[in-house]
C-alpha positions as CSV (number, residue, x, y, z in Angstrom):
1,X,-15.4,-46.8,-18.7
2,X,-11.9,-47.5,-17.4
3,X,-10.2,-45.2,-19.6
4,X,-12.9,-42.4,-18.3
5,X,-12.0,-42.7,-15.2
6,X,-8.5,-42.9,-15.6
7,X,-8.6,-39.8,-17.4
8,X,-10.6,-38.3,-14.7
9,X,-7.9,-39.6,-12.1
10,X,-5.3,-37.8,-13.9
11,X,-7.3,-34.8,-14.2
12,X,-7.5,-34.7,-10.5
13,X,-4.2,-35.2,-9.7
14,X,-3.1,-32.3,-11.9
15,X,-5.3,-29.9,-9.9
16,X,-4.0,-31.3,-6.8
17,X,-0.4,-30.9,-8.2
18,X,-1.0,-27.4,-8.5
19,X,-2.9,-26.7,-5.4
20,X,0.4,-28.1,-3.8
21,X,2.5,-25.4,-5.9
22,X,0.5,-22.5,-4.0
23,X,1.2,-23.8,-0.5
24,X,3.2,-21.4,1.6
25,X,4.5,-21.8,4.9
26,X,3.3,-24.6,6.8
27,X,4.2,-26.5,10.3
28,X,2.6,-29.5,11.7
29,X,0.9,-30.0,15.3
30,X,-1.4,-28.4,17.7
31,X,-2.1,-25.3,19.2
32,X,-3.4,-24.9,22.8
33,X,-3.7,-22.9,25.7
34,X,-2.0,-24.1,28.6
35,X,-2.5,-22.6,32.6
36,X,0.1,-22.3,35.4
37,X,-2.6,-22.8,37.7
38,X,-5.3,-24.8,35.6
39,X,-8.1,-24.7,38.8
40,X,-7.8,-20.9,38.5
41,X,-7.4,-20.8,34.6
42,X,-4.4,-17.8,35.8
43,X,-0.8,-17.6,34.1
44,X,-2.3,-18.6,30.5
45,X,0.3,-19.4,27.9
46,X,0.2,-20.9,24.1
47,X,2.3,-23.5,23.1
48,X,2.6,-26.3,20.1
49,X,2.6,-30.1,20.3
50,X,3.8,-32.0,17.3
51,X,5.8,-35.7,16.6
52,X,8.5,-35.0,13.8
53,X,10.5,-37.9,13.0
54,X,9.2,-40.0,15.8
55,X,10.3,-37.4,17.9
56,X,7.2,-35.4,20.4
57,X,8.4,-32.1,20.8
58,X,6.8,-28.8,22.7
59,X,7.2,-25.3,22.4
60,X,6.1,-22.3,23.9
61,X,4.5,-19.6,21.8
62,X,4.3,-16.1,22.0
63,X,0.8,-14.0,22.1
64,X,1.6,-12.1,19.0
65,X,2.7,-15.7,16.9
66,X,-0.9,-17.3,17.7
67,X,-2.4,-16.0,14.6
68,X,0.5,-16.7,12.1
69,X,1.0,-20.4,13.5
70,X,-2.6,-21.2,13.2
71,X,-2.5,-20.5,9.8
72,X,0.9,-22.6,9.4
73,X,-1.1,-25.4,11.1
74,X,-4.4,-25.1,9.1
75,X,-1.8,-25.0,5.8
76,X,-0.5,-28.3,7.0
77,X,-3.4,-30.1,7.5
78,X,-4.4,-28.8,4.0
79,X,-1.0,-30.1,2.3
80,X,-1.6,-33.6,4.4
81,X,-4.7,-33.9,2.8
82,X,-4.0,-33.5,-0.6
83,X,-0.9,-35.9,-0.8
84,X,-3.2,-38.3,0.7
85,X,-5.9,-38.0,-2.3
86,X,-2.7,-37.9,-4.1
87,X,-1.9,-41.4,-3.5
88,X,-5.6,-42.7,-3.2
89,X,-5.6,-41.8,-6.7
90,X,-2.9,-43.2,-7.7
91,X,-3.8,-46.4,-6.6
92,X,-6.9,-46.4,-8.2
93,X,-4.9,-45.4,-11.3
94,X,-2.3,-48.2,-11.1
95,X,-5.2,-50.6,-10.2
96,X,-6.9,-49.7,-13.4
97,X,-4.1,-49.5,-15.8
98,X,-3.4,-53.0,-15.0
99,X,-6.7,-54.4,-15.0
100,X,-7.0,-52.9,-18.5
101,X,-3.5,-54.2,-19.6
102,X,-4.8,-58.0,-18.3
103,X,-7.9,-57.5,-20.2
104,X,-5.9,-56.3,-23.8
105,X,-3.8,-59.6,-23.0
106,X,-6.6,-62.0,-22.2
């Protein structure tokens, strides 16, 4: 069964592998609409939050960059969440390669 599933594991992180190959641009943090007067919801502008390198930082964004960076964004979180099966299945795989190497020396 262990081998199965290691082979699946490894199957998996191939396809994730190349998923990652096909990622374009990409930024991290989030989009929202801000008001100069918030009460009145007048003087509306975008702008993007993020935390790079322990570091918060906040930008303003223009009307006509909404669409792009949204896509950026949505890229990111996509990216983020395949490293993160990534490693989940590489733990699983180390985990299993050693139980089956402690079994073959028992």
């Amino acid at each position: 069964m262990s081998q199965k599933r290691i082979q699946q594991i490894e199957q998996r992180i191939d396809r994730i592998k190349k998923a990652l190959l096909e990622i374009g641009p990409m930024r991290p943090g989030s989009l929202t609409r801000q008001y100069k007067d918030p009460q009145n919801q007048t003087g509306a502008y975008w702008q993007i939050s993020y935390t790079r390198r322990m570091t918060s930082r906040t930008e303003y964004v223009r009307q006509e960059c909404v669409k792009e960076l949204r896509r950026q964004i949505a890229t990111h979180k996509r990216f983020k969440r395949l490293v993160d099966q990534w490693i989940d299945l590489s733990i699983e795989h180390s985990r299993l390669t050693m139980q089956m190497a402690e079994s073959k020396a028992d």
